[in-house]
C-alpha positions as a printed Julia matrix, in Angstrom:
391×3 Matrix{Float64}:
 262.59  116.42  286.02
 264.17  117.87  283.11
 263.57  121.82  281.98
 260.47  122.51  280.51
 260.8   123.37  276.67
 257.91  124.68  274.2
 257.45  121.19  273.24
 257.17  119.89  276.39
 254.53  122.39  276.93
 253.11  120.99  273.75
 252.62  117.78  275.41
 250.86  118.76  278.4
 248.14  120.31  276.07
 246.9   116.53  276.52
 247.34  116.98  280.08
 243.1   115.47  280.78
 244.67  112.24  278.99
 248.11  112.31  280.55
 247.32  112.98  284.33
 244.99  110.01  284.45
 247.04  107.43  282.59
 250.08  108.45  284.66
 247.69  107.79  287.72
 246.81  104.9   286.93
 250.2   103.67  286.04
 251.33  104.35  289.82
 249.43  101.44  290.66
 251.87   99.28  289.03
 255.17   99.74  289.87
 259.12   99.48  289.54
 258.35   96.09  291.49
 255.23   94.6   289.71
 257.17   95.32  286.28
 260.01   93.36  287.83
 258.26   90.37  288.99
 256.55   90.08  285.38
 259.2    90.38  283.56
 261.24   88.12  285.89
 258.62   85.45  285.85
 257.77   85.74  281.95
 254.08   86.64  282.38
 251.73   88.32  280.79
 250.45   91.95  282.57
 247.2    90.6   283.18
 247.01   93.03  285.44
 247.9    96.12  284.21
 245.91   95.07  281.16
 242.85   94.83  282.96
 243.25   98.21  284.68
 243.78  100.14  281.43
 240.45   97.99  279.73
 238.19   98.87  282.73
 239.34  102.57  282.64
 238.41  103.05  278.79
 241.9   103.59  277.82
 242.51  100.5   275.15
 238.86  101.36  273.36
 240.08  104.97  272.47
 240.29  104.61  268.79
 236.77  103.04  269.07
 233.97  105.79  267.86
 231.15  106.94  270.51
 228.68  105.29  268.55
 230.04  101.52  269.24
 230.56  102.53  273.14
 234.42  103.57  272.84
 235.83  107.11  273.52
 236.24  108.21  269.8
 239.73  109.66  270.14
 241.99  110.17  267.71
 245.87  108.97  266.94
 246.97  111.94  268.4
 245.61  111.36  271.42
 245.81  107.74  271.43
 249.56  108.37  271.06
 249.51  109.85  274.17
 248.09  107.1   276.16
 250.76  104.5   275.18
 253.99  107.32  275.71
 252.55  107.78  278.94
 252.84  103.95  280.24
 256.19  103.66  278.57
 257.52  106.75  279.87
 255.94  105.6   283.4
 258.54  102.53  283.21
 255.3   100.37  281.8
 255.54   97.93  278.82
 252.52   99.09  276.46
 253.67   96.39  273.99
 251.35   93.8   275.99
 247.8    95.62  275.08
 249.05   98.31  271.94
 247.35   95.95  269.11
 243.81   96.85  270.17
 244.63  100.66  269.28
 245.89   99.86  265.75
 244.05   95.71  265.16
 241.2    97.11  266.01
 241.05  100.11  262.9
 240.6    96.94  260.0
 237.7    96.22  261.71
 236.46   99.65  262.21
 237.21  100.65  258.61
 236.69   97.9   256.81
 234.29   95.39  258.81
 230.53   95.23  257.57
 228.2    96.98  259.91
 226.9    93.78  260.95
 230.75   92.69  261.98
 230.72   95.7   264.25
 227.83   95.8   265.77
 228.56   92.46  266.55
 232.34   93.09  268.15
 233.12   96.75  268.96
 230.63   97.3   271.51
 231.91   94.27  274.06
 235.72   95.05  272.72
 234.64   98.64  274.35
 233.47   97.15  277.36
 236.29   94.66  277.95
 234.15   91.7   277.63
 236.6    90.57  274.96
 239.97   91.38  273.43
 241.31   92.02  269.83
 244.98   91.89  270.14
 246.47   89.61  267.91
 247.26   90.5   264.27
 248.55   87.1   262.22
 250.48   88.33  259.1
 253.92   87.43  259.41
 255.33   83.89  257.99
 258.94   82.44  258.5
 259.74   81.95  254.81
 258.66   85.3   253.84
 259.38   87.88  256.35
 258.64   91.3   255.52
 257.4    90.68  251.73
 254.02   90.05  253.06
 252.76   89.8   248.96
 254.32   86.62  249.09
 252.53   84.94  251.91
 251.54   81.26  251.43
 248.53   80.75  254.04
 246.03   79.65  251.95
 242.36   80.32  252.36
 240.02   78.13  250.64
 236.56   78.18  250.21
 234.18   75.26  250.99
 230.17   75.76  250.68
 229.92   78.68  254.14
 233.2    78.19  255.52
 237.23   79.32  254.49
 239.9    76.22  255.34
 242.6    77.47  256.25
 246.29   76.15  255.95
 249.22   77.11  256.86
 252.12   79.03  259.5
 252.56   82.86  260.47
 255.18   83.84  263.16
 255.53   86.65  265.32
 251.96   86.53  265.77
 251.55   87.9   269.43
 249.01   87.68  272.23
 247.63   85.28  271.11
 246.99   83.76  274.38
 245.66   86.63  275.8
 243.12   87.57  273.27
 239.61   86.69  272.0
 240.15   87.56  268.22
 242.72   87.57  265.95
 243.09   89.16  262.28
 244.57   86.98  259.61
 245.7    87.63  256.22
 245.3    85.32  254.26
 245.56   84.4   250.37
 242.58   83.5   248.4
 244.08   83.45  245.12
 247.52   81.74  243.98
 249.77   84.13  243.04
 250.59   82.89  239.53
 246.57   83.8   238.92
 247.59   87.5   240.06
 248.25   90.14  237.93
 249.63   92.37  240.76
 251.02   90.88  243.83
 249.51   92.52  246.45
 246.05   91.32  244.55
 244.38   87.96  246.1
 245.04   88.79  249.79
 242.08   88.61  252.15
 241.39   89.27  255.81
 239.21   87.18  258.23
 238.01   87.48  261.98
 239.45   84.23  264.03
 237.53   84.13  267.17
 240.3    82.03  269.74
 236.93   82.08  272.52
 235.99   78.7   270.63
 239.81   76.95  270.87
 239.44   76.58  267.1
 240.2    73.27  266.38
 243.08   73.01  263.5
 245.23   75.92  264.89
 247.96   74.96  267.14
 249.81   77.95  269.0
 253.75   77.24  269.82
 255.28   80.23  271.61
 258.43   81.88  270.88
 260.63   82.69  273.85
 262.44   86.01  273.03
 264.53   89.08  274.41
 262.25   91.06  276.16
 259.0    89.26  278.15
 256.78   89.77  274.71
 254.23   87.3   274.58
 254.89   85.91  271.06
 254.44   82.47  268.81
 254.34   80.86  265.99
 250.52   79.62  264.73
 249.3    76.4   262.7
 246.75   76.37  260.55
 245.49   72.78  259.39
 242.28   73.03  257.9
 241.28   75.68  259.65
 237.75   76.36  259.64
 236.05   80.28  259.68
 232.64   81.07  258.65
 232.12   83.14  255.49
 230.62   85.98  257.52
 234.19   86.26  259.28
 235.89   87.92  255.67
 236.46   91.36  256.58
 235.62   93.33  253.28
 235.6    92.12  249.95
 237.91   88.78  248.97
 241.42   89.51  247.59
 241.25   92.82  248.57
 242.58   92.41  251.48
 246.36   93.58  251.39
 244.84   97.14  251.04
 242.74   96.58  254.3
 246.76   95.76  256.41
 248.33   98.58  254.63
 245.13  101.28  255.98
 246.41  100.36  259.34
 250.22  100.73  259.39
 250.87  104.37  259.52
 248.56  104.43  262.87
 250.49  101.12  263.98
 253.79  103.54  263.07
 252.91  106.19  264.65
 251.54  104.71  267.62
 254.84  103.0   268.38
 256.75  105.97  267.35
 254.85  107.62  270.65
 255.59  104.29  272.83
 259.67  104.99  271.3
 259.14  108.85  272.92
 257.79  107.36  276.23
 261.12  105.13  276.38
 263.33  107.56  275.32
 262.09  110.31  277.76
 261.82  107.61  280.65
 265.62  106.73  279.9
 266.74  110.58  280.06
 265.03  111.61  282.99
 266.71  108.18  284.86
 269.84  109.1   283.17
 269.84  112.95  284.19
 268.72  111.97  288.1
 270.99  109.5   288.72
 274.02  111.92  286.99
 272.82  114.28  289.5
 273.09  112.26  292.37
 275.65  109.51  291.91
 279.13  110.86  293.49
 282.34  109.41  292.19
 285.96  111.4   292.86
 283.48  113.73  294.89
 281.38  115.37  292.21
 278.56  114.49  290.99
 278.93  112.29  287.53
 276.71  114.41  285.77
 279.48  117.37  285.69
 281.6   115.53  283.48
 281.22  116.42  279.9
 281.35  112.84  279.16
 278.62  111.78  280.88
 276.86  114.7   280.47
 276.79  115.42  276.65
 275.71  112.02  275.41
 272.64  112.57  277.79
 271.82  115.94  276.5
 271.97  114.9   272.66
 269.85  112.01  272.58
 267.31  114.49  274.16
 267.35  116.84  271.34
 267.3   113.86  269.34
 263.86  112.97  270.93
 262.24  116.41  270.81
 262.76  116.15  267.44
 261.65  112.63  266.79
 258.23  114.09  269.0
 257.52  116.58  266.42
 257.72  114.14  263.68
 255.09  111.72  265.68
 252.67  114.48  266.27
 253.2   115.82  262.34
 252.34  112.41  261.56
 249.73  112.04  263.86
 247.93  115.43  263.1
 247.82  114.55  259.52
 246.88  110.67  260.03
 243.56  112.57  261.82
 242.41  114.84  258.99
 242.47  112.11  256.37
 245.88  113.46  254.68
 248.53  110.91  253.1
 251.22  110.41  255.84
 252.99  107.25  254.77
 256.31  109.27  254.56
 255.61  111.04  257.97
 254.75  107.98  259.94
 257.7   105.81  258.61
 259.68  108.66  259.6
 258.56  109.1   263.13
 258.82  105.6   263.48
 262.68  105.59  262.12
 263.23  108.47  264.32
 261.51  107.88  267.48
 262.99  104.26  267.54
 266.29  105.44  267.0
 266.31  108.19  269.52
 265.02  105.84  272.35
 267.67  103.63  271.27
 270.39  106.17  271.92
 268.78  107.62  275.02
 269.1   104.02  276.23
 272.49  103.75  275.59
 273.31  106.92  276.96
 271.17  105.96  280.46
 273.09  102.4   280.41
 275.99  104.08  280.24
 275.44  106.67  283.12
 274.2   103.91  285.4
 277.63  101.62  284.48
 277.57   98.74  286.04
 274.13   98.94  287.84
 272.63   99.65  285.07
 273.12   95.52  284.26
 271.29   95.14  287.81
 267.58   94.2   287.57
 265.98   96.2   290.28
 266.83   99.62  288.67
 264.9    98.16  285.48
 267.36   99.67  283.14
 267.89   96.65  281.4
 264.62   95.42  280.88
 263.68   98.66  279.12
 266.76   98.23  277.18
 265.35   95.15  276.12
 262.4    96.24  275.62
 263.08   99.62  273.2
 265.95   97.59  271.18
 262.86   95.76  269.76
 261.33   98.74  267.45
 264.27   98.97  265.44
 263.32   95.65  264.06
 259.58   95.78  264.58
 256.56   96.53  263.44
 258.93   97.42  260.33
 262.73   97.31  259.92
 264.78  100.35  259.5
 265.99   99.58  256.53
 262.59   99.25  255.14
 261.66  102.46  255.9
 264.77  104.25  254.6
 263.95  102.23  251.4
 260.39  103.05  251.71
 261.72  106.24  251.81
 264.25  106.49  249.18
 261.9   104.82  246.59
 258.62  106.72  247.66
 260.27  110.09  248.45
 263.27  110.41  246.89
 262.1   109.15  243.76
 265.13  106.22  243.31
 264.76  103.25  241.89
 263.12  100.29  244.07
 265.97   98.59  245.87
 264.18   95.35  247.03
């Protein structure tokens, strides 16, 4: 293990969330991981574990049955099965999904979902936003929600839209206005509860095989049908609703980034340690040696960023800038702590069974998703910097 440092003390303040998680995550090792990801399934699993032990219904307050946690410490949970060698990409959308609901969902909508979602009697991970001819300007979204007498018809595609097939609900954004009728064009944007238990007739799911084993796919809507009493807030409002629950989904994967990026270092730094070549151990050689080192300064300070994001997510502050940031930063610093590890390992780091590459796989997805880079550093330079909007 590497040196403890104040920040690393820092973290195991959380220590009565850490020790368990980490626990559990012994269960399922190097090998189960493997066979998943060789076979292309879904945890189940793993999934289940973490739902019966309380751990995806953090977020959820006291009062609906969950644990009432915070980001902060929610953060914690998914670092932990990341840095354990887990994948918490397969269950993280509950954390983050789930807050629209929370924040936004009548009483009535609540009462009705949170309590079972707490229990694990049924699943909210699937978040339907995306669309293929729009990308990342989500004001521009064509999925058209119409309304007819007590129910919305819905038509149209998203993509990227994942879990589907391992969830009970799904939040979908759709528009309810055209927007030529608009006069700003995040206006006419609504959100509705799609509940998959009922195989919805008029949706047709087509998965999308990808890099890592992400359960991912595109979704049909054709007429569509979901009750009136399945809007989530008021109607066109919506775009408001998806933007209250990005800077937890930031940060949240900024702290899955730290798990990777720590879980890369300390393989890197053993292995340096013990692999002999010209009879010294690699881990002498400058070469090997430095490039290890600075991507874990890079992640100690990435940490700090996700925890200053984090802390002021949980008081109710404005932390747009913060959680793009720790996002940015966290995804970048796993990114060259796996590079560095790859590198250490050489050629068996290209060999399955010491799971270097499927992490690899795995982390090299958060510098395109949830958000790009470069929309955060334009977030940034607009927002922060004061420049002119470049897009």
């Amino acid at each position: 293990m590497l040196k403890e440092s104040s920040l690393s003390q820092q973290r195991n303040s959380y220590d009565e969330i850490r020790a368990p998680v980490r626990s559990l995550c012994r269960k399922f090792d190097s090998g189960y991981w493997q066979k998943v990801d060789e076979e292309r399934e879904y945890p189940e699993a793993f999934v289940q574990a973490l739902t019966e032990a309380g751990w995806l219904s953090a977020l959820i307050p006291e009062k609906y049955g969950g644990a009432g946690l915070n980001v902060s410490e929610a953060s914690v949970i998914l670092e932990e099965i990341n840095r354990s060698g887990g994948n918490s990409g397969a269950c993280h959308a509950q954390m983050y999904v789930m807050g629209t609901l929370l924040r936004h969902g009548s009483e009535e909508q609540k009462l009705r979902y949170l309590p079972d979602i707490a229990k694990g009697k049924i699943r909210l991970q699937s978040f339907a936003v995306t669309e293929p001819t729009t990308g990342s300007d989500t004001t521009q979204l064509k999925t058209f929600a119409k309304r007819k007498n007590d129910v919305y018809l819905i038509n149209g595609q998203k993509v990227w839209t994942s879990r589907v097939q391992h969830s009970d609900l799904m939040i979908l954004l759709a528009r309810t206005k055209k927007s030529e009728e608009v006069e700003k064009r995040s206006d006419g944007l609504s959100v509705f509860l799609i509940d998959l238990r009922e195989n919805p007739k008029g949706m047709t799911v087509k998965p999308i095989r990808n890099m890592p084993n992400h359960e991912t796919n595109e979704v049909f809507f054709d007429d569509l049908e979901v009750p009136v009493n399945n809007l989530i807030g008021q109607e066109n409002e919506g775009f408001r609703y998806i933007l209250d629950g990005m800077n937890a989904e930031r940060i949240l994967i900024a702290a899955e980034c730290i798990g990777d990026g720590y879980w890369f270092t300390d393989k890197a730094t053993q292995y340096s340690k013990d692999r002999i070549v010209f009879n010294r151990p690699i881990g002498k050689n400058q070469g090997v040696q430095f490039p290890i080192a600075r991507s874990f300064v890079n992640l100690e300070a990435a940490n700090l960023m996700r925890f200053k994001a984090a802390e002021l997510f949980d008081i109710g502050d404005s932390c747009g800038a913060e959680a793009n940031m720790a996002k940015l930063l966290a995804s970048e610093a796993a990114w060259e702590a796996a590079n560095s590890c790859m590198q250490t390992f050489g050629g068996f780091g290209f060999a399955s069974e010491y799971d270097v590459e499927r992490k690899f796989r795995e982390t090299r997805l958060y510098q395109v998703a949830p958000i790009s880079t470069n929309l955060i550093l334009a977030y940034i330079g607009e927002h922060v910097l004061g420049m002119p909007r470049s897009y």
